[in-house]
DSSP file (Angstrom, degrees, kcal/mol; ACC not computed):
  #  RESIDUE AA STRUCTURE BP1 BP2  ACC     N-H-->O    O-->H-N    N-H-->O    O-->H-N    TCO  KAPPA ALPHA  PHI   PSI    X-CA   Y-CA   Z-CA
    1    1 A X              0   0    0      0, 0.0     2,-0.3     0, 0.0     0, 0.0   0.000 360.0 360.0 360.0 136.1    6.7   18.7  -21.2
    2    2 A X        -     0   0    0      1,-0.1     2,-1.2     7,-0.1     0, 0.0  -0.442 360.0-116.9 -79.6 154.6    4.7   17.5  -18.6
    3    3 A X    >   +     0   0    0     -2,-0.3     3,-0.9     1,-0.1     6,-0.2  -0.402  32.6 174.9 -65.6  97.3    5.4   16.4  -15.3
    4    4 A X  T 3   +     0   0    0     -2,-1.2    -1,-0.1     1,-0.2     6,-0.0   0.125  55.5  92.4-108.8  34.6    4.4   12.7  -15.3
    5    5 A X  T 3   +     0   0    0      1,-0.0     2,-0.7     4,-0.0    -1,-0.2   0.645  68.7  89.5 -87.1 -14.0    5.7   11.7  -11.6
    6    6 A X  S X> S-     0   0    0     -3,-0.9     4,-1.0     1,-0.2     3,-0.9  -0.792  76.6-144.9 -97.5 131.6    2.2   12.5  -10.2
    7    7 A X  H 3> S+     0   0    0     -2,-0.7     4,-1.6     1,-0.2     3,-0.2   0.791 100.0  58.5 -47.0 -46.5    0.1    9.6  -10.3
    8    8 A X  H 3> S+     0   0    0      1,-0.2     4,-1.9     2,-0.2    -1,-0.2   0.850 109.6  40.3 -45.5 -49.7   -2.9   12.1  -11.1
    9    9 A X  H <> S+     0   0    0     -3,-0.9     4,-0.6     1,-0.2    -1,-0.2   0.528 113.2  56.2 -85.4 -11.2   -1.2   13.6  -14.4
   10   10 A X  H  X S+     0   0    0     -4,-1.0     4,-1.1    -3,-0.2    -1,-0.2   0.930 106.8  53.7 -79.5 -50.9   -0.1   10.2  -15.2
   11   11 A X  H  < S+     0   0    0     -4,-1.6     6,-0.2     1,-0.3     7,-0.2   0.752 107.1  48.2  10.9 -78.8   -3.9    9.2  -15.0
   12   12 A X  H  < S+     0   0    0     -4,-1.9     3,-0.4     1,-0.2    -1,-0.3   0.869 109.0  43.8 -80.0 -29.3   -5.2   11.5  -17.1
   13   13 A X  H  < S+     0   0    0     -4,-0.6    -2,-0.2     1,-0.2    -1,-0.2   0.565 127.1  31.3 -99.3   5.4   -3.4   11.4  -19.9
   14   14 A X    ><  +     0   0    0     -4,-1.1     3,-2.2     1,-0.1     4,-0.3  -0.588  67.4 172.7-134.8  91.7   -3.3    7.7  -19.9
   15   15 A X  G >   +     0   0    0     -3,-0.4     3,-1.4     1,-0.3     4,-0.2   0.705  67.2  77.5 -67.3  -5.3   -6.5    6.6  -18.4
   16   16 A X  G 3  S+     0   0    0      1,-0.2     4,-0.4     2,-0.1    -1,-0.3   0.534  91.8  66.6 -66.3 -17.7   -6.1    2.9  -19.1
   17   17 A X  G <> S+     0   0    0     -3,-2.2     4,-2.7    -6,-0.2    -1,-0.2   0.573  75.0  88.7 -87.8 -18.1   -3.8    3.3  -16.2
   18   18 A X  H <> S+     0   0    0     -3,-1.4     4,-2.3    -4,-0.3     3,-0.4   0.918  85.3  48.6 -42.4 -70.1   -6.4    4.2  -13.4
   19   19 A X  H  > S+     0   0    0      1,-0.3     4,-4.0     2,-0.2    -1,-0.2   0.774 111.3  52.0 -78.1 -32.2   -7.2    1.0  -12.2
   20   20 A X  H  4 S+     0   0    0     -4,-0.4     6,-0.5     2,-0.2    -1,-0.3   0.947 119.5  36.9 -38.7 -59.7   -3.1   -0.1  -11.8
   21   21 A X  H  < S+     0   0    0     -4,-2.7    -2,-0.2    -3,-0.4    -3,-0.1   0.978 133.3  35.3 -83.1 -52.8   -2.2    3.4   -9.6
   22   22 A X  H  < S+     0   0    0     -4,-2.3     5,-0.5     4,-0.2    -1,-0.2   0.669  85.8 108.4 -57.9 -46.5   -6.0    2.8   -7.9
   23   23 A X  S  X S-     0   0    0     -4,-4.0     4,-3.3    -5,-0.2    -3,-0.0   0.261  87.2 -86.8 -57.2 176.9   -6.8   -0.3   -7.5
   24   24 A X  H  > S+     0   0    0      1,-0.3     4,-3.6     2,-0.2     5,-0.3   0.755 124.6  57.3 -63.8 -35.9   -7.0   -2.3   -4.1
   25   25 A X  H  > S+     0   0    0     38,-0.2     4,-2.3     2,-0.2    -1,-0.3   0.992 101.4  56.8 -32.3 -74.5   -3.2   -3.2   -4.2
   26   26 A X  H  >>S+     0   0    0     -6,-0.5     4,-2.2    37,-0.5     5,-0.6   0.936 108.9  45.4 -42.1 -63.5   -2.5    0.4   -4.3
   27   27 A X  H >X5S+     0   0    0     -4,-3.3     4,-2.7    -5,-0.5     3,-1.0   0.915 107.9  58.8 -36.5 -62.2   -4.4    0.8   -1.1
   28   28 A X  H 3X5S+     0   0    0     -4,-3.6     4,-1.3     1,-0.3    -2,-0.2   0.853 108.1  44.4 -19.8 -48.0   -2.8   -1.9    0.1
   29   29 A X  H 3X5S+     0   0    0     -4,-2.3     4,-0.6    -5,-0.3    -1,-0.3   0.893 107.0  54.8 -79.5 -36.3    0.1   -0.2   -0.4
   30   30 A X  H <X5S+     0   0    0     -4,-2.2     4,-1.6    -3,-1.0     3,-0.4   0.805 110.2  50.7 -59.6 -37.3   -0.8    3.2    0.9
   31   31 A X  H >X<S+     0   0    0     -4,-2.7     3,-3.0    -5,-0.6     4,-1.3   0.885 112.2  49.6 -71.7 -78.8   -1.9    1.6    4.5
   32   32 A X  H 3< S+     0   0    0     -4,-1.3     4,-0.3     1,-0.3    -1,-0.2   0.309 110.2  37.8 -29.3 -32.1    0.8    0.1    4.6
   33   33 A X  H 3X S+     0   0    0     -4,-0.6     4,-0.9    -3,-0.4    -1,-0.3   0.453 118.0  54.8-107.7  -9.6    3.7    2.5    4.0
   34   34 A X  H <X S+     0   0    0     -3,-3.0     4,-1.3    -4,-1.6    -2,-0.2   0.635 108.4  45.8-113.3   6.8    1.9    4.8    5.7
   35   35 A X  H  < S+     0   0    0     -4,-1.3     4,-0.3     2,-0.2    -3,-0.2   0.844 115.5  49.6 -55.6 -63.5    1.5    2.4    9.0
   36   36 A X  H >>>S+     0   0    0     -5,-0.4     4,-1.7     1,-0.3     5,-1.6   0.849 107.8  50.2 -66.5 -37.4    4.9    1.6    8.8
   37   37 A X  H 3<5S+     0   0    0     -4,-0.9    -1,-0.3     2,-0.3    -2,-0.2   0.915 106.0  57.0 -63.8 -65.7    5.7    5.3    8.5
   38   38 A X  T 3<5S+     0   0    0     -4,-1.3    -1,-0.3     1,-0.1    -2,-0.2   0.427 110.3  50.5 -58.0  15.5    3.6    5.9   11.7
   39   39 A X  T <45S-     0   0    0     -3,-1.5    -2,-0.3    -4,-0.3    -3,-0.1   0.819 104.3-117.0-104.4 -74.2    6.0    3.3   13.4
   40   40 A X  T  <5 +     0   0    0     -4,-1.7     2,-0.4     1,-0.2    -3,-0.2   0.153  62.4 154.7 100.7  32.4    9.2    4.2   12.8
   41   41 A X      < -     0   0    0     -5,-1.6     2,-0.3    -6,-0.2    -1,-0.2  -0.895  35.7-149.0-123.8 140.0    9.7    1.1   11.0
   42   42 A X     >  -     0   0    0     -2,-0.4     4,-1.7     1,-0.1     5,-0.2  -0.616  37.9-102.8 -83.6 146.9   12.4    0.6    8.2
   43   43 A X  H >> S+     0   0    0     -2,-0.3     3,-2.1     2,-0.2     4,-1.7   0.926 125.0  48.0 -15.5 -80.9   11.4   -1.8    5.4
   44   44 A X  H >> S+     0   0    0      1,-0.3     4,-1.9     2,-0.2     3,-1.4   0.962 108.7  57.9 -61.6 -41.9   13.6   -4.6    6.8
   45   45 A X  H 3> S+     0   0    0      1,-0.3     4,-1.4     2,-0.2    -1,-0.3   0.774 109.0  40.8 -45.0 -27.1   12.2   -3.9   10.3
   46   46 A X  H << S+     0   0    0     -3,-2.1    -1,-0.3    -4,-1.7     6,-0.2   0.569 110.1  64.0-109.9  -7.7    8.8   -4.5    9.4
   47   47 A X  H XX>S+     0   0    0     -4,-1.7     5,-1.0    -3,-1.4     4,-0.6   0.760  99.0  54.7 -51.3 -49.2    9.9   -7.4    7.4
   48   48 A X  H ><5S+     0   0    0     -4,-1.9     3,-0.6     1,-0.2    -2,-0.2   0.944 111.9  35.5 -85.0 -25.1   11.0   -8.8   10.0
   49   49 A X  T 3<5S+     0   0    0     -4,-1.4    -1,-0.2     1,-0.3    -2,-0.2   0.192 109.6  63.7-102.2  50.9    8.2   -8.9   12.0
   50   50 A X  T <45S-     0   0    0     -3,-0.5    -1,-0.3    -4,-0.2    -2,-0.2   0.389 107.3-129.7-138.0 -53.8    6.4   -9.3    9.6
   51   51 A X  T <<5S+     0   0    0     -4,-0.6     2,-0.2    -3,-0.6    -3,-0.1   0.598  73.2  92.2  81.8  -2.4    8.0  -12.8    8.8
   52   52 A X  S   <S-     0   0    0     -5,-1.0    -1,-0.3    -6,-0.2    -2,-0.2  -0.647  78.3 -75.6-130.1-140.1    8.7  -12.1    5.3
   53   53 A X        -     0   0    0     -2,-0.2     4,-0.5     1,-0.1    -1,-0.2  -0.279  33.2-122.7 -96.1 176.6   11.5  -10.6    2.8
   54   54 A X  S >> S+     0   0    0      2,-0.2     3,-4.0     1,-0.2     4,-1.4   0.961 112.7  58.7 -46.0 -62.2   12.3   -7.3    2.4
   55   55 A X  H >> S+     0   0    0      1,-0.3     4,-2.3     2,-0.3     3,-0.7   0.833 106.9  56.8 -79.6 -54.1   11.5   -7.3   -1.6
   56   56 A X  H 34 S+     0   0    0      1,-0.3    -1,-0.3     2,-0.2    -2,-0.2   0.499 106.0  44.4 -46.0 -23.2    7.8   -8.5   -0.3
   57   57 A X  H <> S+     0   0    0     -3,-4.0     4,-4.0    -4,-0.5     3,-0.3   0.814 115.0  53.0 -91.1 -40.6    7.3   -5.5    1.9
   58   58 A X  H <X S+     0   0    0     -4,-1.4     4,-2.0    -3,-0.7    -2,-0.2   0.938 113.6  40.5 -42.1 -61.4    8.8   -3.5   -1.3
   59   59 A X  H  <>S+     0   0    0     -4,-2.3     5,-3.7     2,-0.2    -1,-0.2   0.696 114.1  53.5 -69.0 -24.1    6.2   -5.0   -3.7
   60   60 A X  H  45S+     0   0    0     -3,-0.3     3,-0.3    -5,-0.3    -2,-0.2   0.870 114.6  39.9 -84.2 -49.8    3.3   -4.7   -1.0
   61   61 A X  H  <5S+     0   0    0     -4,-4.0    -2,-0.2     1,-0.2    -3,-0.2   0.759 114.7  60.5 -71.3 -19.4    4.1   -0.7   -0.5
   62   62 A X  T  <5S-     0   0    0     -4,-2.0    -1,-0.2    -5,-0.3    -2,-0.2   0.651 118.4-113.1 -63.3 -20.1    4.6   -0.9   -4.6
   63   63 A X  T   5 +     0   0    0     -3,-0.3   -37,-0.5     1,-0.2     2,-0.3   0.811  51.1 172.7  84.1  29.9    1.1   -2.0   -5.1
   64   64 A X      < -     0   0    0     -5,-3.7    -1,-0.2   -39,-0.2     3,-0.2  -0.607  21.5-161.4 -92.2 148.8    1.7   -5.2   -6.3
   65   65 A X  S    S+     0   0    0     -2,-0.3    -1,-0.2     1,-0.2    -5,-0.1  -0.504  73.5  84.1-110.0  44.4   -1.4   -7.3   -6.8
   66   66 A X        +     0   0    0     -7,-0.1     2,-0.8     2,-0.1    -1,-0.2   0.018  65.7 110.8-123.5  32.8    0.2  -10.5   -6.9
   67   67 A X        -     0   0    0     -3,-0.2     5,-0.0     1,-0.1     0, 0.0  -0.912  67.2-111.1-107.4 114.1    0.4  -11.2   -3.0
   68   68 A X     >  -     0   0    0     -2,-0.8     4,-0.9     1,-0.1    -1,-0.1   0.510  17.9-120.4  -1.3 145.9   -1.4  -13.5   -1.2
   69   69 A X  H  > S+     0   0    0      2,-0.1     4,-3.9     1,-0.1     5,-0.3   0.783 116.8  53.7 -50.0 -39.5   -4.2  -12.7    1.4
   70   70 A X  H  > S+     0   0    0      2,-0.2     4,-1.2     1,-0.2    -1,-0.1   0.815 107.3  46.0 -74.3 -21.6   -2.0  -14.5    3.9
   71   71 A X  H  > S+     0   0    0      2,-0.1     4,-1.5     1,-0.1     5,-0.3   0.855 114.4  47.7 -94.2 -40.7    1.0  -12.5    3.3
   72   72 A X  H >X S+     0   0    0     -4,-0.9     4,-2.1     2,-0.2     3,-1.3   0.904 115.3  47.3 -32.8 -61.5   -1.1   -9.1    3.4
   73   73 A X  H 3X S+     0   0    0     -4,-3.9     4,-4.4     1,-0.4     5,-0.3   0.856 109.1  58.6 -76.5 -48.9   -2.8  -10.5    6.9
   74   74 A X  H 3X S+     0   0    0     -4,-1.2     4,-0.6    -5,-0.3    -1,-0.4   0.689 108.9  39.4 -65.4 -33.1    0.9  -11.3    7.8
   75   75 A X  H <X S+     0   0    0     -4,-1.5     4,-1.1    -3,-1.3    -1,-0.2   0.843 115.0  52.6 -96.7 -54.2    2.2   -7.5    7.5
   76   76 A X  H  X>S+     0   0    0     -4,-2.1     5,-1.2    -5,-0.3     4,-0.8   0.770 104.7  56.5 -63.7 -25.0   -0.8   -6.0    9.0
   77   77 A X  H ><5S+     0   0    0     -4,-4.4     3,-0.6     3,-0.2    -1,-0.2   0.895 109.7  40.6 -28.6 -49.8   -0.4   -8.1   11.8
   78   78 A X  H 3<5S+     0   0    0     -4,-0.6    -2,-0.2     1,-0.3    -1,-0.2   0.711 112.2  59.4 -97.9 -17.4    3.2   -7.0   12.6
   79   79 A X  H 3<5S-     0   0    0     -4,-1.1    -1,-0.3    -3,-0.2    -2,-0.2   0.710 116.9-115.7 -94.5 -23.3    1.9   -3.2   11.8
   80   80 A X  T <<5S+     0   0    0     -4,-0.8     2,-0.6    -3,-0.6    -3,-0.2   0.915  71.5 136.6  99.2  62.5   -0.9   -3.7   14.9
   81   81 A X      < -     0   0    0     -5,-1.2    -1,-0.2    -4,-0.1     2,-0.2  -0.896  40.9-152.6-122.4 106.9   -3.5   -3.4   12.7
   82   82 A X    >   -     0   0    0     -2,-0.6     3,-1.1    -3,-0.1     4,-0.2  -0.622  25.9-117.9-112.9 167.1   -6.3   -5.9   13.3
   83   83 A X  G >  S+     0   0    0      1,-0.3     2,-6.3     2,-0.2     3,-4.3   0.818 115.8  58.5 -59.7 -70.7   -8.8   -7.6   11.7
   84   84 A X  G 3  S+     0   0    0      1,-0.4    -1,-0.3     3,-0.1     4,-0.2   0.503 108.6  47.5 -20.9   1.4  -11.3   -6.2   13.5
   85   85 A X  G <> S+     0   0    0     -2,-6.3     4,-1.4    -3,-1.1     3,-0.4   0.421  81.5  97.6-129.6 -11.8  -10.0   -2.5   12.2
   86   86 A X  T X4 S+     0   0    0     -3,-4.3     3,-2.4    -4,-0.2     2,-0.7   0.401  82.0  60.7 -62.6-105.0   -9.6   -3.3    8.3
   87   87 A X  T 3> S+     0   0    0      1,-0.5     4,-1.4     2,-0.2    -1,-0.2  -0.074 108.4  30.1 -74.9 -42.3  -12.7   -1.9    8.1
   88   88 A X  H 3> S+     0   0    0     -2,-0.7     4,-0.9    -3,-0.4    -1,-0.5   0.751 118.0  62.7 -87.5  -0.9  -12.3    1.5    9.3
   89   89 A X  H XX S+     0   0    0     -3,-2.4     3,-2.1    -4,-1.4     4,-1.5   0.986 109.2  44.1 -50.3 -76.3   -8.5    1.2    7.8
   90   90 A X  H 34 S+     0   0    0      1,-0.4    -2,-0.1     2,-0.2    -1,-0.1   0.569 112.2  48.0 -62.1 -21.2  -10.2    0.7    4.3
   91   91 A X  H 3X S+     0   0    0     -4,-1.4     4,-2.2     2,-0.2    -1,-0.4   0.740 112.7  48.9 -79.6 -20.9  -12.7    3.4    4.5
   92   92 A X  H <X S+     0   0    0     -3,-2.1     4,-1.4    -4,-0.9    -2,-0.2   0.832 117.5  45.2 -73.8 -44.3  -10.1    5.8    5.6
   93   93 A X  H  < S+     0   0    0     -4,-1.5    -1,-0.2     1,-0.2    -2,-0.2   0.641 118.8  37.1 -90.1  -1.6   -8.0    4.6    2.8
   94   94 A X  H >4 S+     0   0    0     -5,-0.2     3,-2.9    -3,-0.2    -1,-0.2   0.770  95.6  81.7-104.7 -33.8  -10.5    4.6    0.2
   95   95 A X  H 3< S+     0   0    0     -4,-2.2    -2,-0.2     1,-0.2    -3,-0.1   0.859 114.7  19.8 -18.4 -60.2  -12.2    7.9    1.5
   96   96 A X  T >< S+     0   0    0     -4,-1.4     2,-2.0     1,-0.2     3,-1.5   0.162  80.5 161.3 -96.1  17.6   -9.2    9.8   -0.5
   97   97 A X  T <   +     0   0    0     -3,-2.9    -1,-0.2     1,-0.3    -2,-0.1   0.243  62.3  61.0 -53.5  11.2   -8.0    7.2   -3.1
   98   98 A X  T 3  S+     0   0    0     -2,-2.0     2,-0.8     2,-0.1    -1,-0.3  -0.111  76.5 126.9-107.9  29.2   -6.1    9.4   -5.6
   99   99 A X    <   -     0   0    0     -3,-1.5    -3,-0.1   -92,-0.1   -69,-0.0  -0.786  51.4-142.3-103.5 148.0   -3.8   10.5   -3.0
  100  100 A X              0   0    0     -2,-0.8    -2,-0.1     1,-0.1   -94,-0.0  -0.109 360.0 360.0 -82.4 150.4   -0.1   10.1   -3.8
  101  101 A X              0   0    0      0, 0.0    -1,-0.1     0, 0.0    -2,-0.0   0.730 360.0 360.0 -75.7 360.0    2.4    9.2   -1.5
């Protein structure tokens, strides 16, 4: 049986699935967990300064594509990432985009 915890193998054998694991959420979500990860910051820590809930930081590092600009802006704020830097953030993060956390 194959291993279908890697995003890759998941990928390929359902390819309809690409754009879910890939898409711009999913960056989102890789900058983001791996910011937070270059903090020190637990979930609820960055939550809080962050200004929103836990389950929102959850869903953000999940890839969820139903989150606001303003709550995105709001998390990379509290991570030190400014606007003036998405840009090399999102080419760094797009450079590699099939890699798994």
């Amino acid at each position: 049986m194959r291993d279908l915890i890697r995003t890759d193998d998941i990928v390929r054998d359902i390819p309809e699935t690409e754009s879910f694991f890939y898409g711009i959420g999913a960056t989102f979500g890789k900058i983001i967990f791996s910011h937070r990860m270059s903090c020190n910051l637990t979930q609820k820590q960055l939550a809080e300064r962050a200004g929103v809930g836990v389950k929102t930081i959850h869903r953000s590092e999940g890839g969820s594509d139903n989150l606001g600009v303003q709550t995105y802006e709001k998390i990379f704020e509290a991570l030190g990432i400014q606007k003036r830097d998405y840009g090399d953030v999102f080419k760094e993060a797009f450079a590699n985009p099939k890699t798994s956390l």
